[in-house]
FIKE-780002 format. One record per residue: x, y, z of N, C-alpha, C in turn. Coordinates in steps of 0.2 Angstrom, whole numbers, plus 5000, padded with zeros to 4 digits. Layout:
N
XYZXYZXYZ/...
END
This chain:
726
475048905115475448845115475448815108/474848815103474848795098475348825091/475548885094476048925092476648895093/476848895099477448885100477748825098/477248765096477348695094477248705086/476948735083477248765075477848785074/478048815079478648855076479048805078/479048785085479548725085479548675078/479148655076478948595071479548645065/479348675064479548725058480448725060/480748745064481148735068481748675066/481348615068481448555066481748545060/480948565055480948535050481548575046/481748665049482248675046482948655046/483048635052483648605055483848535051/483348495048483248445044483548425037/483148515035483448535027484048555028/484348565032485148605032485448545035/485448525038485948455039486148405031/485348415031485448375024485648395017/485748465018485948505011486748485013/486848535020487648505020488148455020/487748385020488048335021487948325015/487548335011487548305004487948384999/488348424999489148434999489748395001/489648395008490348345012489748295015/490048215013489748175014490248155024/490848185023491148165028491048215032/490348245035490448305040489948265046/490048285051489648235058488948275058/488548245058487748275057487348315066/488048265068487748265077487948335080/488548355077488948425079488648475074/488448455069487948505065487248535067/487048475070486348495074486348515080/487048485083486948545089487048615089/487548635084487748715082486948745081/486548715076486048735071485648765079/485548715082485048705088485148775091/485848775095485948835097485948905096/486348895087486148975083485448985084/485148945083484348955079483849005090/484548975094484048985100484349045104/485049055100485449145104484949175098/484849185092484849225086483949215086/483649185091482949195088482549255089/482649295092482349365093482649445088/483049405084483449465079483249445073/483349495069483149505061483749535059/483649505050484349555046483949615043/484449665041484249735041483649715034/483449675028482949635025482349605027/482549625034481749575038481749535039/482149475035482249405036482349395046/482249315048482549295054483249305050/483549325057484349325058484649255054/484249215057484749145055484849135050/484349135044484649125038485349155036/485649205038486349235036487049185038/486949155046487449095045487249055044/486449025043486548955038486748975031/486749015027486749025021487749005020/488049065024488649055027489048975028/488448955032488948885034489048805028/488248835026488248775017488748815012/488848855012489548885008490148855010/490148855017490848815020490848745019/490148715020490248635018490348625011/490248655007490148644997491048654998/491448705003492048715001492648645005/492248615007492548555012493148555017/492648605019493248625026493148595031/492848545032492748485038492048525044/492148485046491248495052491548545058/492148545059492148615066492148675061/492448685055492148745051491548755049/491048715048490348725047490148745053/490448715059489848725064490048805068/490648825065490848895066490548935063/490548915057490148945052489548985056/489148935057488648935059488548975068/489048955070489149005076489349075077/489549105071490249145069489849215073/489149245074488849295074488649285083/488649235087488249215092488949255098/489549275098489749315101489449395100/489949425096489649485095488849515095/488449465093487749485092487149455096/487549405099487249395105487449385111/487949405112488049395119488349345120/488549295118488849245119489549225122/489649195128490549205130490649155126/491249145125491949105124491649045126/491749035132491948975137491248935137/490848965135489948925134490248895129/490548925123490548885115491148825117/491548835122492148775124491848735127/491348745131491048695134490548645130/490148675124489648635121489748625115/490548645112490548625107491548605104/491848615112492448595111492948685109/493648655110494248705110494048715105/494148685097494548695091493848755088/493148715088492848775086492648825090/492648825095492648895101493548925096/493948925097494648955094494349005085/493848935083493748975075493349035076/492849025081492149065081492849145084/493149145090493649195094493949225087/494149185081494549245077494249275073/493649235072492949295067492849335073/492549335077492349395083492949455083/493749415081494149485085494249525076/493949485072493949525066493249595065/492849575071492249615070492449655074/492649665079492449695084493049745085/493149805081493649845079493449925080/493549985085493250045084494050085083/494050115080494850175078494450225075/494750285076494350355076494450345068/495050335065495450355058495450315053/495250305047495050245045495650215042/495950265039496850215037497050185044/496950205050497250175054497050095057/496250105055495750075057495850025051/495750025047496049985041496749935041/497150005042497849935045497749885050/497449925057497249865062497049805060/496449835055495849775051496249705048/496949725043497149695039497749665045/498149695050498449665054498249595057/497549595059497249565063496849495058/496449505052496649475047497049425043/497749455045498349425042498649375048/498449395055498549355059498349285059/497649295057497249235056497349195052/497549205047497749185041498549125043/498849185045499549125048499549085054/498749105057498649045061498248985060/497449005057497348965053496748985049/496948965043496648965038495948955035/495648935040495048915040494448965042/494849015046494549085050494349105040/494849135039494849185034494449135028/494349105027494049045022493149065025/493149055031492249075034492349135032/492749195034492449275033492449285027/492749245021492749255014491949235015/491649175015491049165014490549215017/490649235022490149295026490149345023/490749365017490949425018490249435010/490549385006490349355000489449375001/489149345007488449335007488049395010/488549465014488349505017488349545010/488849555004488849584998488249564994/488149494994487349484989486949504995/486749515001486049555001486149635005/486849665001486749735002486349765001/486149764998485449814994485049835003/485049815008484449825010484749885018/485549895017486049945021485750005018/485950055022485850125021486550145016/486350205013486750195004487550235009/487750245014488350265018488650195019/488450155021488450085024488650035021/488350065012488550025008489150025005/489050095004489750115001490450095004/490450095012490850095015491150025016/490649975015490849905015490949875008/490749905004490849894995491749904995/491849974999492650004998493049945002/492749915006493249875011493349825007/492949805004492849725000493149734997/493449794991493749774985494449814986/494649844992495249864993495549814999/495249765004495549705007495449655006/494549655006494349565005494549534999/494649564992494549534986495449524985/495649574987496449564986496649514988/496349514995496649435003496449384995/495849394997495649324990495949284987/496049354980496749334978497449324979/497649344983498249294987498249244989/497749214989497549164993497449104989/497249134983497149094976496349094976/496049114980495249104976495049134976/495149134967494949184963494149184960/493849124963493049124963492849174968/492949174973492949244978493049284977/493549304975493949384973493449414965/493149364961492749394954492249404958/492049354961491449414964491249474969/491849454973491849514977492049584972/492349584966492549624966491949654961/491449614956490949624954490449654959/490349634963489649664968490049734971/490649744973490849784976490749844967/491049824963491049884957490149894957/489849844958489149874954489149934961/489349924969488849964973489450054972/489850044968490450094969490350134965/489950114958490250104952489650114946/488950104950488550084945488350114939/488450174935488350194931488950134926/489450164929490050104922489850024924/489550004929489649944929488949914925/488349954924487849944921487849954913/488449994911488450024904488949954902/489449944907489749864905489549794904/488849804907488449744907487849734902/487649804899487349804893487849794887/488549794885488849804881488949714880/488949684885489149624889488549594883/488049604883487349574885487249594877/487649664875487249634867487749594861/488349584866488749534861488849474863/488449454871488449394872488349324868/487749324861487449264857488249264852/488449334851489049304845489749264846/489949304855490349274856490349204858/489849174863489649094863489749074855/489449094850489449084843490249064842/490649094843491349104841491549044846/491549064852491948994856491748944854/491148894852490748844849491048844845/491448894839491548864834492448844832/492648864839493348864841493348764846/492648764849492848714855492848644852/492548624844492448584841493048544839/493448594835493748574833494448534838/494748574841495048574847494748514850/494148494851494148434857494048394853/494148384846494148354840494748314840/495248354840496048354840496148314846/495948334854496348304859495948264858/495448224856495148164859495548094852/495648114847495948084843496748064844/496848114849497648094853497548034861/496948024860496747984867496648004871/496848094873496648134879495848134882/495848094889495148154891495248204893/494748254891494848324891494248344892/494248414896493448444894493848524891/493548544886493548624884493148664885/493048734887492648784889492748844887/492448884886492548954885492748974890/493049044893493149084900492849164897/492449174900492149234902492549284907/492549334902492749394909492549434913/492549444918492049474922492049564924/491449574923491449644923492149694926/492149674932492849734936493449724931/493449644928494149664924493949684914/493349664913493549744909493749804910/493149834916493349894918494049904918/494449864923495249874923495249894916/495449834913495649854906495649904902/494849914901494749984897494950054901/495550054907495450104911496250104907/496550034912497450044910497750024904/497350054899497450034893497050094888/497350094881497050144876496350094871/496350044872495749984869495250014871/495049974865494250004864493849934869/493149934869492849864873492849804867/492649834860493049774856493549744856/494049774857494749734855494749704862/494549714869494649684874494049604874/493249634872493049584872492949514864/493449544861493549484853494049454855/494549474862494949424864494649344865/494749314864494349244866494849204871/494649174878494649134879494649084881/494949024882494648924882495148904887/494648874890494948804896495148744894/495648704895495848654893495948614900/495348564904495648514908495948454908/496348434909496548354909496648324915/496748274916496748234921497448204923/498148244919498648224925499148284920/499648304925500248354920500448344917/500548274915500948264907500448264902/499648244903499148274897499248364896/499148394900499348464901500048484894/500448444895500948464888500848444885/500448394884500148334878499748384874/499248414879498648434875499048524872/499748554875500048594872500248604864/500448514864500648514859500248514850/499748484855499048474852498748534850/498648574855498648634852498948694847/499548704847500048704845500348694837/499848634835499948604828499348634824/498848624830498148644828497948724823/498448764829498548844827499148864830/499448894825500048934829500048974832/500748944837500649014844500949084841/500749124846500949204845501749204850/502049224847502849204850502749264856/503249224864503249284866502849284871/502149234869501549234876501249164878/501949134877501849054883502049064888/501749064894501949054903501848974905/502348944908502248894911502348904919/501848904922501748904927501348854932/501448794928501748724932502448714933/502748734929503448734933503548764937/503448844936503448894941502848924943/502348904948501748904950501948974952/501249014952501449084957501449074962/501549124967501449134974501049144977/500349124974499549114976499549064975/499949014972499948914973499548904964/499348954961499248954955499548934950/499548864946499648844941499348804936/499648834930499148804922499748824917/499748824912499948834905499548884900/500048924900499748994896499848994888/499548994886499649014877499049064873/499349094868499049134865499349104857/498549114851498649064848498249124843/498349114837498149114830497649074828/497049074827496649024827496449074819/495849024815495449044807495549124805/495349164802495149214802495449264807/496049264808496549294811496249314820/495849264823495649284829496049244834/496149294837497049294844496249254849/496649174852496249144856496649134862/496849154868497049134874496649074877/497249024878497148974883497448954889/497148914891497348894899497348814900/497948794900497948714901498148694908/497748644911497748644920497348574921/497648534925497448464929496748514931/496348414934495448464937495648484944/496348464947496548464954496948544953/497248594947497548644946496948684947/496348664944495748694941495448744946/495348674951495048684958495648734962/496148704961496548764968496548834964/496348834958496448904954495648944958/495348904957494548934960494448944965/494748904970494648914977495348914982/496048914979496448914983496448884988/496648904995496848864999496348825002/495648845001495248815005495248734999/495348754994495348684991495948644992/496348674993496948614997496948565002/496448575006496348525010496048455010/495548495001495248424999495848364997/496248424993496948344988497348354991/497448394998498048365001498248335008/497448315010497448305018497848235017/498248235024498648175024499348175018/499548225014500048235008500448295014/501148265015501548305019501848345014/501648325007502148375000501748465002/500948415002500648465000500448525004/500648495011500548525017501248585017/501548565015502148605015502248675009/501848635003501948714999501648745002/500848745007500448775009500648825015/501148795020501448825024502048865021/502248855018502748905012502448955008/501848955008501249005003501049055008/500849025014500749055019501249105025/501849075023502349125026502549185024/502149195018502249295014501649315018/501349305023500849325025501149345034/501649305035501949285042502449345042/503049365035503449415034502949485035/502449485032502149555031501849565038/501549505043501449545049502049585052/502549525054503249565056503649625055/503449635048503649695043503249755044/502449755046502249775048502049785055/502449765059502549785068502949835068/503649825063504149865064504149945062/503649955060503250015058502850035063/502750105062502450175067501850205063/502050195058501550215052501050145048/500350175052499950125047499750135040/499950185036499850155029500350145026/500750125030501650075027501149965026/500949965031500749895032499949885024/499849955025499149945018499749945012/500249975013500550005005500849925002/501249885010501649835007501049765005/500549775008500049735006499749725001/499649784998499649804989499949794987/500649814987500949774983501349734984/501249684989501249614986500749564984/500049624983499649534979499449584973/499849614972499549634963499949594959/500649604958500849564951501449534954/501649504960502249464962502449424955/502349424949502449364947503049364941/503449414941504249404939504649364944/504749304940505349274946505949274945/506349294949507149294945507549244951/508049254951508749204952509149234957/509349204963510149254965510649204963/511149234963511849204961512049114962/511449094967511549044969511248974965/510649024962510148994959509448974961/509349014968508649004973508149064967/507449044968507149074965506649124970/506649184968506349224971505549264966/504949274969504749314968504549394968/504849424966504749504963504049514960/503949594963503049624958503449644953/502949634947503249674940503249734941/503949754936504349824935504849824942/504749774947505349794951506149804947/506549834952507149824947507749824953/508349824950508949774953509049804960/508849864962509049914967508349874971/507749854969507349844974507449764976/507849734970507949634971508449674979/509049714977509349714983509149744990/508649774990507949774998507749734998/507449674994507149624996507549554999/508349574997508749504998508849525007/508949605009509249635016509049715017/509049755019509049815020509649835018/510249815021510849805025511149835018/510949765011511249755006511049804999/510449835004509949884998510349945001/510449965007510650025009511650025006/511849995002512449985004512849984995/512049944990512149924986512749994982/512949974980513550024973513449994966/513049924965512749904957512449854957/512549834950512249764949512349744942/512349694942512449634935511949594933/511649594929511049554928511049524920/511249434922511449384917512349404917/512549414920513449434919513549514916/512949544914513049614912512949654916/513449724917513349774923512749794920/512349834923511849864922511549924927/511149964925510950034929510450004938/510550034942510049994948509450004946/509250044943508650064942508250024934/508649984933508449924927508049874931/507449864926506549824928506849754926/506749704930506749654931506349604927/506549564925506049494919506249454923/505849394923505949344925506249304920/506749264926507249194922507949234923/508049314926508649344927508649344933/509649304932509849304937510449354939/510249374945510749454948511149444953/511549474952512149484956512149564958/512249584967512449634968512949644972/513349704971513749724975513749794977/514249784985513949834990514649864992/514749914995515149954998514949965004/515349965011515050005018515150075017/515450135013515350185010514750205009/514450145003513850195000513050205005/512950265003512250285005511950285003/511050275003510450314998510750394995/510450414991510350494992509750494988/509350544988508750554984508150524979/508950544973508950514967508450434968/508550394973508850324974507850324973/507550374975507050324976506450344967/507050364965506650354957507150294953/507250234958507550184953507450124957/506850124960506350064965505950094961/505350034961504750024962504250024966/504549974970504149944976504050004981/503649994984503150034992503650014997/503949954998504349935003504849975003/505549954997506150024995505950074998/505450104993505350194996505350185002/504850155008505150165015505650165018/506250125017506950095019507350165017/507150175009507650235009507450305011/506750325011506450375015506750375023/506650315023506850305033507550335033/507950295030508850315030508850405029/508650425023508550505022508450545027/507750505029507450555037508050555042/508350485042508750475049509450525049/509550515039510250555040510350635039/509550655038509450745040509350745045/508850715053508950725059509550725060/510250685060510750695062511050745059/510950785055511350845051510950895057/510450895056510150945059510450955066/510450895069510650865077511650905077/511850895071512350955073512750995070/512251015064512151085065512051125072/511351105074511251115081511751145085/511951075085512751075091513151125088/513251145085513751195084513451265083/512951275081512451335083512551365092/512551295094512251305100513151325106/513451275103514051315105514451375103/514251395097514351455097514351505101/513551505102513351555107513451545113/513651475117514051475122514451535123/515051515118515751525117515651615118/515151635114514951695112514751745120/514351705122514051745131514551705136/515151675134515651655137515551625144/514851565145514751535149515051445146/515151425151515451325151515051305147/515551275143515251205138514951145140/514551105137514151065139514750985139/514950955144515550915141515150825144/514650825146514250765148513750755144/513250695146512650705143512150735148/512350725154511950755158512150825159/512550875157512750925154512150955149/512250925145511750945139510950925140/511050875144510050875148509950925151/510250965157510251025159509951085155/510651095150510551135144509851145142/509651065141508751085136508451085141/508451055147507851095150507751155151/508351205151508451285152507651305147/507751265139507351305135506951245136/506751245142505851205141505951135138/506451115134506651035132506750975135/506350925135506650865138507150835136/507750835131507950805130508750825126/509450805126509750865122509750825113/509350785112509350775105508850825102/508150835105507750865104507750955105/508350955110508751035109509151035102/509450995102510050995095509750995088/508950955088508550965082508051025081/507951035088507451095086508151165084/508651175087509151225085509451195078/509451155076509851145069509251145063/508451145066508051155060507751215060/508051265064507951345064507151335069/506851295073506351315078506351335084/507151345086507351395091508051435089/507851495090508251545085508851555090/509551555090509951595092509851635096/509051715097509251745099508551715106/508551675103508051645107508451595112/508851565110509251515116509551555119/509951625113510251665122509951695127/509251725127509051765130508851715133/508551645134508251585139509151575145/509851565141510451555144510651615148/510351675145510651715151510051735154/509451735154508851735156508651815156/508751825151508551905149508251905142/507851945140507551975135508151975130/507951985120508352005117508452075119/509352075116509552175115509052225112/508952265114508552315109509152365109/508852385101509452415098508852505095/509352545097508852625094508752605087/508152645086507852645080508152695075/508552745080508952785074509752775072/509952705073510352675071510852735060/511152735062511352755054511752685052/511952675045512252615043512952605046/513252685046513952665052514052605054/513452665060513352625070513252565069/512752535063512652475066513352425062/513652435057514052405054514552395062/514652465065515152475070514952415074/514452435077514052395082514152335082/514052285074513852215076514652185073/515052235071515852195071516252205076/516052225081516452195089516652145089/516352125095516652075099516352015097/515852015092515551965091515551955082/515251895078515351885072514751915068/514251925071513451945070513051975075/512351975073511952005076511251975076/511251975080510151935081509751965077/509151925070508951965066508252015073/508251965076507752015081507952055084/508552085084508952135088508852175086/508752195078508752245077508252295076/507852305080507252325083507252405079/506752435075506652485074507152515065/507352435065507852445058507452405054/507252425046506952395041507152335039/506952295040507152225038506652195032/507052165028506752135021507052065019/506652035016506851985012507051995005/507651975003507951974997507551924993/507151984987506851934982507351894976/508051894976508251844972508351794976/508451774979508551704985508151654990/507751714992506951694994507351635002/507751675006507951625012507251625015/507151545021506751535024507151525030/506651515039507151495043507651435042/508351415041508651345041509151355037/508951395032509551445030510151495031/510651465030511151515032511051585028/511051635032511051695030511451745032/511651805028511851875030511251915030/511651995033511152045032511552085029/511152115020511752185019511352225019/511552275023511552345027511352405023/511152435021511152485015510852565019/511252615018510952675023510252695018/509852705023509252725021508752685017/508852625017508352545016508352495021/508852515028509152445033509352385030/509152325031509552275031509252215026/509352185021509152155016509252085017/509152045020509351975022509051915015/509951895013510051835010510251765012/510251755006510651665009511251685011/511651645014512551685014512851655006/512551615004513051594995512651644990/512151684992511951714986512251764983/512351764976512951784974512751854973/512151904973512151964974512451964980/512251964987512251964992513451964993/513651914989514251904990514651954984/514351974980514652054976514652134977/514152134985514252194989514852204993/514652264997515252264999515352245006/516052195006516052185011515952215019/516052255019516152305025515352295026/514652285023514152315023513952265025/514152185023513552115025513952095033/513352075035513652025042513351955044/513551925047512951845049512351885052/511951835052511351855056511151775057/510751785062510351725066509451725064/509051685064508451685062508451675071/507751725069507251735077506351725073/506351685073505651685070504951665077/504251705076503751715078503651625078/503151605083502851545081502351565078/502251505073501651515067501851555062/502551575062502651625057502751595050/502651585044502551575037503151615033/503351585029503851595025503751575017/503651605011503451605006504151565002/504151504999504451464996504351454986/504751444983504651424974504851374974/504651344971504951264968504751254960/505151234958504951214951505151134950/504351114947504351034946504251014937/504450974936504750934929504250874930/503750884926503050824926503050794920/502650734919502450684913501650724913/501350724908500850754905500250714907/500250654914499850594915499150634917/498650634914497950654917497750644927/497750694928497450694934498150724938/498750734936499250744938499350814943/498850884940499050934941498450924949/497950894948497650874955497750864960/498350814959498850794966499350834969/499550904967499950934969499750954973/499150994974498751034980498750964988/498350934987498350874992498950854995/499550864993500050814994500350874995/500450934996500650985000500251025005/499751015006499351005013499550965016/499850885013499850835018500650855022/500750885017501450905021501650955025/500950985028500851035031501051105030/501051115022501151195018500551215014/500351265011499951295007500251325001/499551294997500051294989499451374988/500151424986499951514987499751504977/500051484974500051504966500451444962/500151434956500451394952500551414944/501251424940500851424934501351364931/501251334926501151294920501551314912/501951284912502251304904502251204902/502051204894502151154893502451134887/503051094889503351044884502950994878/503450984874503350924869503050874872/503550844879503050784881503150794889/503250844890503150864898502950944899/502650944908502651014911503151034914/503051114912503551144919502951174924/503051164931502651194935503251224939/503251304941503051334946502551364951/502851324957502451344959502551404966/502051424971502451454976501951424982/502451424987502051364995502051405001/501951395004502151435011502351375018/503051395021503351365024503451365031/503651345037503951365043504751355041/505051315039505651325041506151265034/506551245032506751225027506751155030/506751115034506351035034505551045033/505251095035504751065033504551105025/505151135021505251145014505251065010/505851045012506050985010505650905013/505350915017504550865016503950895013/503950945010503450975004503850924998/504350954995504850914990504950854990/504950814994504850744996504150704995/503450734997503050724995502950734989/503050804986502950794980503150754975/503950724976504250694972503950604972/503450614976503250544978502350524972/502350584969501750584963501850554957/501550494958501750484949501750534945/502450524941502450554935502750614938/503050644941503450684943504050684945/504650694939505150674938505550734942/505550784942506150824947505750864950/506050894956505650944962506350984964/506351044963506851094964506751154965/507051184973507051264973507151314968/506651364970506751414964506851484968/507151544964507651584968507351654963/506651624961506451704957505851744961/505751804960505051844964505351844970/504951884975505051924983504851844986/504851874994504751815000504451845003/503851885001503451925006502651915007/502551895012501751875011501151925015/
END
């Protein structure tokens, strides 16, 4: 008894400490709706431990004083605070709507439908994650503001997960959590998430960046102090309040740096830094100017981004400046209201803008690139489309350019004019024929600045072709024109087929197919449900000619004698018909021509030769078309399932380290086997031949397409040298 009345007391007295810590962050939160959440966590969660030993509860109070310090009002604290009492305890829904109301019962449901995710496949399992996610986000803001803080406090006490456990949740953090973050504008969230997540990924680089950190940490405070002086010397003489500061950079983005750069950690960390706050946007140009006189700027690397705020709601004043002693000093000029949204983004909007209909409105226009990419992401079959387009929109949206009208758009850096026209329509990218950019014609495949304004124009004529997707940048483009490619070989293939397929009608001189219930018939004969997927499996060589006719007349192929001479059979196969079935000719030597190397999908002849049998080419191979005619004929591909066919390609690369690694991977993925490879190398590029093994000539040409999808891999082209013999 005397136990139970300790811990209760203790209980109490903790409930006490936490009311008061969080109300002394927001003064405006209800103390009465906070103790009852507290009361309840502390009474589903009291029999549980975090993997540290700790009681359970510490993890959502720790959580929910995070949310009070961010001033999202008392149903998000008390959410906070409840966010774990579904999943980890057993908690329904409708108990939280009864004792604590709809609005947080609704917050606590979209943290829970974030947890509670099982998929076999982790791309897949990932996209779900980010789907679900992004729904919250455009419903309410407030979800995804709690999971950042959970997500934040579950990375500071990783250490105590098993080293599988950690890794896996480190990789989550810094390829979804810390990206959302930063689109979201809080970029206090996203440096640390992406710091804790590098030490657990990363730790030997992240330890050698932190002592490098550490031994030029007194110099560089030395440097800033001797730059802040004067400068707050300047604005205050002009009548600015101002405060100045150094900016430190944080471990993941040296890393970047010294990764996508040739720099040394000098030249990256003698960069110097400084904040510049003022208290309204006209001191922001004031103190520009002030600066300005102070030290000259570096032409070339002013951004104003009060005018044009990014697309995470980010704005300041950028300058790069010549200070004493030749040292390049970057600043940052920003209201304490730009300061705060730069830090915490959206969750700090609600402090300066609750009851502002202005501000409520950029907020909901910030949030509608999150509304586009579910949508955009529904219309997809494929889950790493929905991760590709998410990357690339929150890395560098930040080229704005112009349409003809004058509306301003943002693009990621390096998009170019063929990708402004996917982004205006599909309709307008599929169609485009050029573009103009500032009144001057220019190439589609010309990289975008911002402040240019474009003009495109379109023909119902024009199509992608190939070429098209080396003159985009973006993840989106390449899908649209990949989709159009895919759709417009299905249809080649789809009649090819058809005309395969009546041939040999015409040929065992049975009725054409004149309906479409006709031709449903048809592919049932061969086991198909469908006459499109008759049409494509016969137009991409995976049911042979001598295959369709021996199912339509419901017999076996011909067998032909083995002691055939080259006459008989030349006699034999110019009859009544135009060819012969390569599987007909049973007991006759058949080869692959090693200059042209055909696979099934290819059109091909057989030429005849007495005492070698039958040599099968492409029909355009230009030996094959210098013999004699009397000796070649059509022939039909009958190919074995699982049968392989030996393919060459020759690839034209950029010299990018790691380059020759991705070849193998990425022809696996394409379901081929890379047999040999060799390497000749250029001035400033490779020739790779290579040799793959294939079933039939689409699944040649999705090898070549994956390939061509590798950085730095400028052309992919058949090659027509060595045998086809495996």
């Amino acid at each position: 008894m005397e136990e139970q009345e300790a811990v209760s007391e203790q209980t109490v007295a903790s409930r006490t400490n936490f009311i008061d810590q969080a109300i002394c962050f927001d003064r405006e939160l209800d103390p009465s709706l906070l103790g009852q959440a507290y009361d309840f966590a502390a009474k589903v969660h009291s029999e549980q431990q975090r993997a540290s030993g700790e009681p359970f509860l510490t993890h959502p109070v720790a959580v929910s004083l995070a949310v009070a310090k961010l001033h999202q009002g008392s149903e998000a604290v008390a959410a906070a605070l409840l966010h774990d009492c579904v999943e980890d305890a057993g908690v329904d829904l409708e108990t939280l709507v009864d004792q604590f109301g709809l609005s947080v019962a609704t917050l606590v449901s979209g943290l829970t439908k974030l947890s509670t995710l099982e998929l076999p496949h982790r791309e897949a399992r990932q996209a779900e994650y980010l789907r679900r996610l992004l729904m919250t986000v455009a419903e309410d803001v407030r979800v995804i503001v709690i999971k950042l803080t959970d997500r934040l406090h579950n990375m500071e006490t990783l250490s105590f997960l098993s080293s599988g456990k950690r890794h896996h949740v480190a990789a989550e953090t810094l390829e979804i959590y810390a990206p959302l973050a930063h689109r979201l504008g809080m970029d206090w969230f996203r440096i640390r998430l992406e710091d804790l997540a590098f030490k657990e990924l990363d730790s030997s680089s992240y330890q050698h960046i932190k002592e490098l950190v550490s031994a030029r940490k007194e110099e560089r405070e030395a440097a800033v102090k001797e730059l802040t002086g004067p400068l707050h010397e300047a604005l205050t003489s002009e009548h600015l309040k101002t405060s100045v500061t150094g900016r430190a950079k944080h471990f993941y983005a040296i890393y970047r740096k010294l990764h996508k750069s040739n720099r040394s950690f000098n030249d990256i960390w003698d960069l110097l830094g400084l904040r510049v706050l003022t208290s309204s946007v006209a001191d922001c140009y004031k103190a520009l100017g002030i600066v300005h006189t102070l030290w000259p700027p570096i032409e070339g690397r002013f951004k104003d981004y009060i005018a044009r705020p990014k697309s995470n709601m980010y704005r300041s004043l950028h300058t790069t400046v010549m200070a004493p002693d030749r040292q390049v000093v970057e600043l940052q000029i920003r209201t304490e209201e730009m300061h705060s949204i730069a830090e915490y983004g959206v969750a700090a909007h609600w402090r300066y803008h609750s009851g502002n209909t202005g501000g409520h409105y950029r907020l909901a226009e910030h949030l509608s690139w999150f509304q586009k990419l579910i949508k955009t992401g529904e219309k997809s079959d494929d889950p790493q489309e929905l991760l590709e387009l998410f990357r690339q929109g929150h890395l560098n949206t930040e080229v704005m350019v112009l349409t003809p009208k004058g509306q301003l758009l943002p693009m990621r850096a390096g998009a170019t004019a063929l990708d402004f026209a996917f982004s205006l329509h599909t309709e307008v990218g599929l169609h485009c024929t050029g573009a103009r950019i500032n009144g001057k014609a220019v190439p589609l495949g010309q990289p975008l600045r911002s402040g240019d304004r474009i003009e495109i124009a379109t023909s119902p004529t024009a199509r992608p072709t190939q070429d098209w997707l080396a003159r985009v940048a973006t993840n989106r483009s390449k899908q649209k024109i990949r989709r159009y490619l895919r759709q417009e070989e299905r249809e080649r293939q789809q009649a090819r087929g058809r005309s395969g397929i009546l041939k040999i009608l015409r040929r065992l001189r049975l009725s054409l197919p004149r309906t479409e219930s006709d031709w449903g018939k048809l592919a049932k004969t061969v086991g198909l449900p469908t006459q499109g997927e008759l049409l494509l499996a016969v137009g991409a060589g995976k049911i042979s000619s001598n295959q369709l006719a021996a199912s339509l007349t419901k017999s076996g192929p011909t067998e032909e004698t083995s002691l055939l001479n080259t006459d008989e059979i030349i006699s034999r196969t110019r009859g009544t018909t135009r060819g012969i079935l390569l599987g007909g000719l049973g007991g006759i030597a058949v080869q692959y021509a090693g200059c042209c190397n055909p696979i099934p999908g290819d059109k091909i002849v057989a030429l005849v030769t007495r005492g070698r049998g039958a040599s099968i080419h492409m029909s355009e191979c230009r030996n094959a078309l210098l013999g004699d005619p009397k000796r070649w004929f059509e022939v039909d591909w009958d190919v074995a399932e699982g049968e392989r066919f030996l393919a060459r390609l020759t690839l034209f690369t950029s010299k990018r380290r790691g380059l020759l690694g991705d070849i193998e991977p990425s022809i696996q993925a394409a379901g081929s086997e890379l047999k040999s490879m060799d390497v000749q190398s250029g001035s400033d590029y490779n020739e790779l031949r290579i040799e793959v093994t294939v079933a039939n000539i689409s699944n040649l040409e999705e090898v070549k397409r994956t390939l061509r999808d590798i950085p730095g891999v400028r052309s992919v082209s058949r090659g027509r040298v060595g045998t086809n013999t495996l």
